[in-house]
C-alpha positions as a Markdown table, in Angstrom:
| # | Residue | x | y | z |
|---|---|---|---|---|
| 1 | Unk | -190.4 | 49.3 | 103.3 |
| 2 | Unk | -191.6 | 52.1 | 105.8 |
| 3 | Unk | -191.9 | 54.6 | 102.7 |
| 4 | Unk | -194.2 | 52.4 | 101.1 |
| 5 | Unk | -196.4 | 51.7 | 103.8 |
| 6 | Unk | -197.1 | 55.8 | 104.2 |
| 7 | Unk | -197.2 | 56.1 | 100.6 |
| 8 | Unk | -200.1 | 53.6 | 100.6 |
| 9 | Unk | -202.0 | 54.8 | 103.7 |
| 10 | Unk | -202.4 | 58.2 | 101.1 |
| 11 | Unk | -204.5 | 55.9 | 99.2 |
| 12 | Unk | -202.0 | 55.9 | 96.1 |
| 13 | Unk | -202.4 | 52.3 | 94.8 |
| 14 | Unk | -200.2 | 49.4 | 94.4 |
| 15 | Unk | -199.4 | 50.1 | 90.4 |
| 16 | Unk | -197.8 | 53.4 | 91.3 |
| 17 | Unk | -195.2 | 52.1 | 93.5 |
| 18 | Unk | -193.1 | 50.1 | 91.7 |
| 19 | Unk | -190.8 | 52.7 | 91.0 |
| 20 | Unk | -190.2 | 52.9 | 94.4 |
| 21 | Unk | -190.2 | 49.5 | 95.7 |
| 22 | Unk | -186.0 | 50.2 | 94.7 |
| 23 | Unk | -185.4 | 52.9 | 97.5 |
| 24 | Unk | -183.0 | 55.9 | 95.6 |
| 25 | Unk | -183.0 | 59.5 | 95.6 |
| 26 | Unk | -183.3 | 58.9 | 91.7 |
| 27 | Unk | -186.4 | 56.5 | 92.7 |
| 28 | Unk | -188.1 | 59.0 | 94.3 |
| 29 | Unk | -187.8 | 61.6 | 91.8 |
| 30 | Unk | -189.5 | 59.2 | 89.1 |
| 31 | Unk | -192.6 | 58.6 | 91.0 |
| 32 | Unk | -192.9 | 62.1 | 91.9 |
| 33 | Unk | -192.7 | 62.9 | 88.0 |
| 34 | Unk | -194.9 | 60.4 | 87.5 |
| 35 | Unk | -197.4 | 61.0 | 89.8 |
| 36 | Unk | -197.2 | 64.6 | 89.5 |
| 37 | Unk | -199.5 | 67.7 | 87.4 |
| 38 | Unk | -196.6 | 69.4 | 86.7 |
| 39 | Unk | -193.1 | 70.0 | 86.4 |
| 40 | Unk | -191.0 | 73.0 | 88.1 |
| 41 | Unk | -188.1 | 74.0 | 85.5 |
| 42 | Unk | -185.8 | 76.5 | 85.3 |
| 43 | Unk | -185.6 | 78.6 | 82.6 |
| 44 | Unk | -182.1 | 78.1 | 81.5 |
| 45 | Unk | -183.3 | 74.1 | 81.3 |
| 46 | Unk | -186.0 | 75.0 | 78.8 |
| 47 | Unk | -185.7 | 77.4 | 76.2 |
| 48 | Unk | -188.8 | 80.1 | 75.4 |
| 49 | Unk | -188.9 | 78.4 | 72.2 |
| 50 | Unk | -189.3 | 74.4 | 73.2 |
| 51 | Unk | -191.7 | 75.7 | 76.3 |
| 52 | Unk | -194.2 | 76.6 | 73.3 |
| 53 | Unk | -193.2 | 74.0 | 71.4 |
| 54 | Unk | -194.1 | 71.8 | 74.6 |
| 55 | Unk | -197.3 | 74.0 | 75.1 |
| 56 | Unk | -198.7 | 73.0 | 71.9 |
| 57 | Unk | -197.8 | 69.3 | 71.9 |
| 58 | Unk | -199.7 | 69.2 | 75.5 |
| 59 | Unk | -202.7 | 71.4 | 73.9 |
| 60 | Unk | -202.9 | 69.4 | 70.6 |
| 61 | Unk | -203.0 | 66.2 | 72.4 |
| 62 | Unk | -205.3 | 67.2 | 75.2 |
| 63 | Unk | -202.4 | 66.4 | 77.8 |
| 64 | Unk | -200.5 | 68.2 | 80.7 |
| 65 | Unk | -197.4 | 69.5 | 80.2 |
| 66 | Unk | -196.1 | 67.4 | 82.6 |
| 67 | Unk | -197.5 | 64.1 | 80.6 |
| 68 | Unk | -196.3 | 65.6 | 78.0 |
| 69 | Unk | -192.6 | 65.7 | 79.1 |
| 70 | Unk | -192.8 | 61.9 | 81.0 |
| 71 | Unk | -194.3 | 60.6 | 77.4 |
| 72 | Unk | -190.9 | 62.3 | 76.3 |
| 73 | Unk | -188.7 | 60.7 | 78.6 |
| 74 | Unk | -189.8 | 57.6 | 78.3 |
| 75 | Unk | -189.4 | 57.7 | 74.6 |
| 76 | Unk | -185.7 | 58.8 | 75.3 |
| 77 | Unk | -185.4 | 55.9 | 77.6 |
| 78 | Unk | -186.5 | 53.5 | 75.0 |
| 79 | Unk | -184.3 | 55.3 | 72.7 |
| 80 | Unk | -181.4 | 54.8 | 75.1 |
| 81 | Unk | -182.2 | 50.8 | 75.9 |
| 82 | Unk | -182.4 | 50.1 | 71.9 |
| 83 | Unk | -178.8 | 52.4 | 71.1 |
| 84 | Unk | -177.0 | 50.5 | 73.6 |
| 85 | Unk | -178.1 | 46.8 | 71.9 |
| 86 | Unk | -177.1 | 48.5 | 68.6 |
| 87 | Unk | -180.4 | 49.5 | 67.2 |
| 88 | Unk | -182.0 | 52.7 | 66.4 |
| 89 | Unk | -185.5 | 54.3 | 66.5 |
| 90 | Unk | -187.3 | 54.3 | 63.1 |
| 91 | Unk | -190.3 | 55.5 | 61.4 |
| 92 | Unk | -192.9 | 53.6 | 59.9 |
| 93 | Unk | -195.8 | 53.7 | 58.2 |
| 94 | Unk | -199.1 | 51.4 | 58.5 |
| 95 | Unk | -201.1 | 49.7 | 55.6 |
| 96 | Unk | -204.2 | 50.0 | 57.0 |
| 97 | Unk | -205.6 | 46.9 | 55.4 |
| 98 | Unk | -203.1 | 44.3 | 55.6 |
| 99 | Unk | -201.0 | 46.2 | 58.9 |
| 100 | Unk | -198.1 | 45.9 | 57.1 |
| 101 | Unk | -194.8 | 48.3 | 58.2 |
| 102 | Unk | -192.8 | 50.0 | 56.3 |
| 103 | Unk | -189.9 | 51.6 | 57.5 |
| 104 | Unk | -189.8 | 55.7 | 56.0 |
| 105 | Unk | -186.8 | 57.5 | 58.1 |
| 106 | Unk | -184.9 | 57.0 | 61.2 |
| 107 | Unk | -184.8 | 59.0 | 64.4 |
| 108 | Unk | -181.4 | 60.3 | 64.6 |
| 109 | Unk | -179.6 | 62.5 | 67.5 |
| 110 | Unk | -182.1 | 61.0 | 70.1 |
C-alpha cells in the first residue's frame, strides 16, 4: 500500500496504521482522529453546553479534548457491538477485597 509506505517514511510507527491497512475515506478519517490533538467541529454539531461539559471531562482527567471525544467514540462503538448481540452496557461496582462485581444500573439511550 503506497499510503502506507509515505505514512511510515513520517516516522509514524507500525501500531498506528492498522486503521489504515483497510484503504476507505472512513479509514482515513479514523487515523486522523486518532492520531490527531484536536478535533475541528461545527457549532451546530456541539452544543455550548456539551463543549463545557467536554472541557471539563478533558480538564478533570488531564486529557485533550480530542482524547476525550475518541475515549467517547470508542465507548459508543462498544456500546454499538454489545446492542447488536443483544446485550447492554452496565454499571458496576468493585469489592475491593475480594474484586467481586456487582451490577448498580444500566447505560440506557447509548
Amino acid at each position: 500500500n503506497g499510503l502506507i509506505d509515505k505514512i511510515k517514511f513520517d516516522g509514524i510507527s507500525e501500531d498506528k496504521l492498522a486503521t489504515i491497512k483497510q484503504s476507505s475515506h472512513t479509514n482515513l478519517l479514523k487515523m486522523a482522529i486518532e492520531n490527531s490533538d484536536a478535533v475541528i467541529k461545527g457549532s451546530e454539531d456541539l452544543s455550548k453546553e456539551i463543549d463545557s461539559r467536554l472541557t471539563a471531562i478533558a480538564q478533570k482527567e488531564g486529557i485533550s479534548k480530542a482524547e476525550a471525544m475518541r475515549k467517547a467514540f470508542a465507548l459508543l462503538s462498544v456500546a454499538e457491538v454489545e446492542k447488536s448481540k443483544g446485550n447492554s452496557l452496565g454499571i458496576v461496582r468493585e469489592d475491593p477485597d475480594s474484586h467481586f462485581l456487582e451490577a448498580i444500573g444500566r447505560v440506557v439511550g447509548v
